[in-house]
C-alpha positions in Angstrom: 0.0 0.0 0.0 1.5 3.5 -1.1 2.0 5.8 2.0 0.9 9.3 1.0 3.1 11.9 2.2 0.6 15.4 2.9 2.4 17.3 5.1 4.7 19.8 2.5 7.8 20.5 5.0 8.6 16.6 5.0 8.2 16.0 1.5 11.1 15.5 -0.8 11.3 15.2 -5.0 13.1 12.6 -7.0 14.0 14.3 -10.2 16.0 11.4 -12.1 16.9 9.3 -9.3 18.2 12.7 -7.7 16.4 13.4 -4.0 16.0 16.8 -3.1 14.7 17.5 0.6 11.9 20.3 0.9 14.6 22.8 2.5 16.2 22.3 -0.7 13.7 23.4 -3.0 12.8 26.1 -1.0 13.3 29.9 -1.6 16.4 30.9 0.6 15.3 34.5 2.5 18.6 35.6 2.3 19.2 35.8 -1.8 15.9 34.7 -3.0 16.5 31.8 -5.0 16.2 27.9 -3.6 19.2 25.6 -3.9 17.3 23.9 -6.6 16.7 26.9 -8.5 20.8 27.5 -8.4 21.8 24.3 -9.3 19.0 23.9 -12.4 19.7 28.0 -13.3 23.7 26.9 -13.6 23.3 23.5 -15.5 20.3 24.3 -17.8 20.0 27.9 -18.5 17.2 30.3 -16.4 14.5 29.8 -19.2 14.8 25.7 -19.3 12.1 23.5 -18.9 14.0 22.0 -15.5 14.3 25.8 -14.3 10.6 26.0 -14.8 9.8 22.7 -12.6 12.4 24.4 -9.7 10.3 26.8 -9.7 7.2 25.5 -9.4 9.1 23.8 -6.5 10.0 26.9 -5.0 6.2 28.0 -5.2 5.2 24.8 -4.1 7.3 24.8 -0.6 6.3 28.4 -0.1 4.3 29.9 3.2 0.7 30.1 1.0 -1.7 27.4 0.7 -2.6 28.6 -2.2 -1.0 28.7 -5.8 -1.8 30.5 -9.4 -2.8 28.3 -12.2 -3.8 28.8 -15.7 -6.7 27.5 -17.9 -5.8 26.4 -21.3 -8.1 28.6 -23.3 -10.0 26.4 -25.6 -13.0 28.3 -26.0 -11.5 31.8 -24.9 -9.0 34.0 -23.1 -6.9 31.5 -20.6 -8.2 32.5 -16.9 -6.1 32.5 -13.9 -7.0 30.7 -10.9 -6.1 30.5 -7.1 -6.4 26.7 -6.4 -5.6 25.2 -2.4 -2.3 22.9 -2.3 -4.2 20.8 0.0 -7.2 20.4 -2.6 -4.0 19.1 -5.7 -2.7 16.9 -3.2 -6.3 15.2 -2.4 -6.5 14.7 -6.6 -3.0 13.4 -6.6 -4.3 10.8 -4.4 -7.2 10.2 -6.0 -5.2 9.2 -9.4 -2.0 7.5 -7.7 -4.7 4.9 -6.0 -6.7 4.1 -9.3 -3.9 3.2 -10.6 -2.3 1.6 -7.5 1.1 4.0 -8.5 4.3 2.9 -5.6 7.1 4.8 -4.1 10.1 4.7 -6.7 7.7 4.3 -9.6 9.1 6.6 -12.1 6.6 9.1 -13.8 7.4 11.1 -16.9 7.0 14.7 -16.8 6.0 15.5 -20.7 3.7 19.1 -20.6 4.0 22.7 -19.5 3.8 23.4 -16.1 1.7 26.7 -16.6 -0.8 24.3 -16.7 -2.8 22.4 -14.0 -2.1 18.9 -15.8 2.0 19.5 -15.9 1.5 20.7 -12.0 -0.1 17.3 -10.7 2.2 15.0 -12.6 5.2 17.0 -10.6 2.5 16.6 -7.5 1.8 13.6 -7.6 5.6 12.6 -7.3 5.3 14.3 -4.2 2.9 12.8 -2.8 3.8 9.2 -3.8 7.3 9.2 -3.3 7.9 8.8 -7.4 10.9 9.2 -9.3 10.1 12.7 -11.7 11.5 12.4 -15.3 11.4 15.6 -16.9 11.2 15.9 -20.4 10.7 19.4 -22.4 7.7 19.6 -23.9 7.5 18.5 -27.1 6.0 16.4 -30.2 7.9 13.4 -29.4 8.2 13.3 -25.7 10.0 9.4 -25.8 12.3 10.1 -29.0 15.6 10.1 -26.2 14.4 7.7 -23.6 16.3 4.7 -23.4 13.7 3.3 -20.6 10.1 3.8 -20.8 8.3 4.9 -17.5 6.0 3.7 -15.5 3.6 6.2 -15.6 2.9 9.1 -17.8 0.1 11.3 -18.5 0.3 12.5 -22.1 -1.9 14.6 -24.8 -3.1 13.4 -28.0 -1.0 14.8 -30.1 2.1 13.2 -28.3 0.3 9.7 -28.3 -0.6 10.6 -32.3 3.1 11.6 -33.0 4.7 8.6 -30.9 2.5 6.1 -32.5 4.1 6.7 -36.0 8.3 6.0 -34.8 8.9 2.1 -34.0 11.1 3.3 -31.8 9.0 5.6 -29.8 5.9 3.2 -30.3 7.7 0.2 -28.8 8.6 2.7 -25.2 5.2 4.0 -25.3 3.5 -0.1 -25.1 5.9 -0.2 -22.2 4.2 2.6 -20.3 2.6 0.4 -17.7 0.2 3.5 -16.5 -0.2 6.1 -19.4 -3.3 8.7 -19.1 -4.4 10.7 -22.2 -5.8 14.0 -21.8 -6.6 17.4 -22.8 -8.7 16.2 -26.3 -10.6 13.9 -28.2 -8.3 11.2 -29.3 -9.1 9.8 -32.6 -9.9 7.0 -34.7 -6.5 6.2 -36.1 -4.7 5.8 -32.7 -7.3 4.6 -30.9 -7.3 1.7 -32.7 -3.4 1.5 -32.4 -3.9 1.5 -28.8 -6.0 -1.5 -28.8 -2.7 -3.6 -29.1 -1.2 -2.1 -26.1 -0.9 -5.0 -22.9 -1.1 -2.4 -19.8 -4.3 -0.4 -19.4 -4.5 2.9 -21.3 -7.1 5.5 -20.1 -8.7 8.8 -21.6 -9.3 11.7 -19.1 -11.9 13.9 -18.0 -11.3 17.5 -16.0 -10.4 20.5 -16.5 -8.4 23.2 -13.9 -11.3 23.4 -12.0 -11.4 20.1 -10.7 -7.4 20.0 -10.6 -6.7 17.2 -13.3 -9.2 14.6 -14.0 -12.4 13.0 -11.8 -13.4 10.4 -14.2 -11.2 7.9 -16.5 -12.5 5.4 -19.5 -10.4 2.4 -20.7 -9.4 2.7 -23.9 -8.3 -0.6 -24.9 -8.5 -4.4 -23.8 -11.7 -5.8 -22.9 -12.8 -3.6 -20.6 -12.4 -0.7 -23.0 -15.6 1.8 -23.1 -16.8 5.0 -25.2 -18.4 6.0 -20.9 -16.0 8.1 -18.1 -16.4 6.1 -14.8 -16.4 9.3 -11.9 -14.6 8.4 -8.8 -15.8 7.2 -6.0 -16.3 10.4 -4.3 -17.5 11.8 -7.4 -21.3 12.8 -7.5 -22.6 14.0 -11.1 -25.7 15.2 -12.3 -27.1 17.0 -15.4 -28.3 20.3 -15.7 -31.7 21.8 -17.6 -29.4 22.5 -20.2 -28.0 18.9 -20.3 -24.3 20.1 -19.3 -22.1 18.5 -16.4 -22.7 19.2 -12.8 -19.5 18.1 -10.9 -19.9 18.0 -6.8 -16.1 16.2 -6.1 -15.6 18.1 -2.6 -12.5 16.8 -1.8 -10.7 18.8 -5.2 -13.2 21.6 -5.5 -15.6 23.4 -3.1 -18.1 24.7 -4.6 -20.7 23.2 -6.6 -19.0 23.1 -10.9 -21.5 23.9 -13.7 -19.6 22.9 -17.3 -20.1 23.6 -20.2 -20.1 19.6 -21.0 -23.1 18.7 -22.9 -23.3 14.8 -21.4 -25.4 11.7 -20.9 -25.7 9.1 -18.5 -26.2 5.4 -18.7 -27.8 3.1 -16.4 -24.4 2.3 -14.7 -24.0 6.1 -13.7 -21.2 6.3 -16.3 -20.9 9.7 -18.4 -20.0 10.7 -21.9 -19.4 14.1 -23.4 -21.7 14.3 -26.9 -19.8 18.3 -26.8 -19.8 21.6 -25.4 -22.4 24.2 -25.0 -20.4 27.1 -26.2 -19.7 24.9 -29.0 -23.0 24.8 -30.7 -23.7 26.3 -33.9 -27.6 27.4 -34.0 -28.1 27.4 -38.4 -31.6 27.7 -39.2 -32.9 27.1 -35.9 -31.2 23.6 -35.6 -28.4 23.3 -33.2 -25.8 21.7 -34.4 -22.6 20.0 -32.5 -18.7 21.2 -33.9 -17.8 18.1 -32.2 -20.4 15.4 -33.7 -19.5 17.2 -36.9 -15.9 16.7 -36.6 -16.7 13.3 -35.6 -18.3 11.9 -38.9 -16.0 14.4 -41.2 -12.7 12.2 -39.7 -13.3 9.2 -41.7 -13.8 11.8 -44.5 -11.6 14.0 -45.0 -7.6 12.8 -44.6 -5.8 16.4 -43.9 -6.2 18.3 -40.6 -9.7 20.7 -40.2 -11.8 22.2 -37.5 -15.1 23.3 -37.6 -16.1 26.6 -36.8 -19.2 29.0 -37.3 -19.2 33.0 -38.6 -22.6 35.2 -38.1 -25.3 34.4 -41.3 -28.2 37.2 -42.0 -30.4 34.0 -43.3 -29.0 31.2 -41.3 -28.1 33.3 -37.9 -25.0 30.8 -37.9 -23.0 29.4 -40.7 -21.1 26.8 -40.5 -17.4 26.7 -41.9 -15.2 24.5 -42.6 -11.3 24.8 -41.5 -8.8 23.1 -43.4 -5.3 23.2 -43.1 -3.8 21.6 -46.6 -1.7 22.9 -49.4 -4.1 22.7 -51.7 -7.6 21.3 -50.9 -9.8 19.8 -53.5 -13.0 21.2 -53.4 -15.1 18.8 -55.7 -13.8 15.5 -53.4 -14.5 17.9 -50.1 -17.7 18.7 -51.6 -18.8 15.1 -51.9 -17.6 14.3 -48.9 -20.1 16.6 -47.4 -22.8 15.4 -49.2 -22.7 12.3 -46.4 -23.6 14.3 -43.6 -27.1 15.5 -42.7 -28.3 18.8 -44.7 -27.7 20.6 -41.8 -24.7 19.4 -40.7 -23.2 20.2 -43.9 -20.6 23.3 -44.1 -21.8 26.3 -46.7 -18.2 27.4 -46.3 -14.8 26.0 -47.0 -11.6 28.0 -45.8 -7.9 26.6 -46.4 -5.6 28.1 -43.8 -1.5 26.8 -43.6 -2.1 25.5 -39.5 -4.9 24.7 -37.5 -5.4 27.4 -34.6 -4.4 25.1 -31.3 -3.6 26.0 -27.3 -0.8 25.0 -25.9 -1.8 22.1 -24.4 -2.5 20.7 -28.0 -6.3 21.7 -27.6 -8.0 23.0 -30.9 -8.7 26.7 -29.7 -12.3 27.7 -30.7 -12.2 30.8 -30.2 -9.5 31.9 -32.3 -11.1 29.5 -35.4 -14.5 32.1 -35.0 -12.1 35.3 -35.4 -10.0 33.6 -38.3 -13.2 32.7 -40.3 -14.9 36.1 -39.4 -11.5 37.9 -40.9 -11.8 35.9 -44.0 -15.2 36.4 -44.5 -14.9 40.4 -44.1 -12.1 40.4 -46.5 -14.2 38.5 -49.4 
């Protein structure tokens, strides 16, 4: 049974078999800096990737209870938030028991730490006694490993990218615990993962809840298209049909989403899309994401649907698509397969998909580049 350390001043972090003490990663009050900070400043440069996790360390062992996170901005301006370390620590146990996680375990350390899902991985080490593996964010998080980790939480894009090098692909079937979060992952890997022999699960959070409250199996047989809440997780819908999280123990206060969901008759949950994500065309709402979904085995080059203002329709929709040339009579026919409504009246070729930083398509910035292109013609 893991023993859960809770109590900041005794724990310590294992950053590649290293141990540093809590005094350690701690701000000094007489220059300001932590020995960690030092020691990672000198051998990596101020503006590295291990600068960054010392210090996050530094922030972590402060005096507050309290620290500053970020949300990714996926349907908007990114929002800072005041989150309780006590609250992250709670969600770090939550995960390291699902997945029954030991002391010495090694975790990989794969995505920005402005970010809540970067700050739990590094959390979660110090909680659980694991052995931190930093690795700059990047497309190919396992191109220089040697040894695969036991546990990693990774997006989609990294899975996507990792899947296609036989190198990388054999480390990442290693990962005994690998999470995937932060987007919808799709067809093409998903079925990849299906040959994988340790579990692989799909996440659902958001900053909010700090990190995830529900996980789905996404491969051997007890793979499921339904997010199973934890234990101490109580959901219910809303008259809108969105997400209502109550999870006490990570957030306080009662959490409305924006998640349009359904339930089955095991209490299970799965997101059909979000609210600010529906496109109202001719009275009918449509879902981007139920779009996107049937226009993958479509279409073979990167696109997102989006929506501009319509004097006739209210909304159009449009469609994104980031190729070098697109051919408009195969798009066209392609189309043609979804419902009438469904259907884009609007085709826009654009050299890269807007995205977040966390990998996320960002919405709100597809709306502004299809409104700029359709003021210009």
């Amino acid at each position: 049974m893991t023993t859960f350390i809770t109590q900041r001043a005794q724990q310590t972090i294992t950053i590649n078999g290293e141990r540093y003490t809590a005094s350690e990663a701690k701000i000094s009050a007489s220059d300001g800096k932590s020995l960690l900070q030092k020691k990672f400043y000198d051998l990596y440069g101020k503006d590295s990737f291990y600068s960054s996790l010392a210090d996050f360390l530094a922030e972590w062992f402060d005096d507050s209870n309290t620290l500053k996170v970020h949300t990714s901005g996926s349907t908007g301006q990114p929002k800072e938030l005041w989150v309780e370390k006590r609250k992250m620590m709670n969600s770090a146990i939550l995960t390291i028991s699902f997945l029954k996680l030991h002391q010495g375990d090694s975790a990989m350390l794969c995505m920005p730490l402005q970010y809540i899902a970067g700050k739990m991985v590094v959390v979660r080490s110090l909680v659980a006694g694991l052995n931190l593996i930093p690795i700059p964010p990047c497309g190919h998080p396992m191109q220089n490993l040697e040894t695969p980790p036991v546990f990693s939480a990774m997006i989609p894009m990294q899975v996507f990218n990792s899947l296609q090098v036989p190198s990388e692909r054999k480390l990442l079937m290693q990962i005994q615990h690998l999470i995937i979060g932060g987007g919808a992952i799709d067809d093409a890997p998903g079925k990849a993962l299906q040959e994988f022999p340790h579990a692989v699960w799909s996440t659902y959070g958001m900053t909010e809840t700090l990190s995830h409250i529900a996980l789905r199996r996404l491969n051997g047989s007890d793979h499921s298209d339904w997010y199973t809440p934890f234990d101490n997780v109580s959901l219910s819908l809303s008259e809108e049909n969105t997400l209502t999280i109550h999870a006490p123990s990570v957030c306080s206060e009662l959490l409305r989403t924006n998640d349009i969901a359904e339930f089955n008759q095991h209490g299970q949950f799965r997101i059909l899309g979000r609210k600010d994500n529906t496109i109202n065309t001719g009275g009918v709402k449509v879902q981007i994401e139920q779009v996107e979904k049937e226009l993958k085995s479509l279409l073979n080059c990167p696109f997102m649907i989006t929506s501009v203002p319509d004097p006739k329709f209210g909304e159009r929709i449009v469609l994104l698509i980031e190729a070098v040339h697109i051919n408009h009579e195969q798009i066209n026919e392609s189309i043609k397969k979804l419902p009438p409504y469904w259907r884009p009246k609007q085709i826009i070729r654009i050299d890269t998909l807007p995205l977040t930083d966390t990998g996320k398509p960002s919405r709100a910035v597809a709306r502004q580049i299809a409104s700029n292109y359709i003021d210009k013609t």
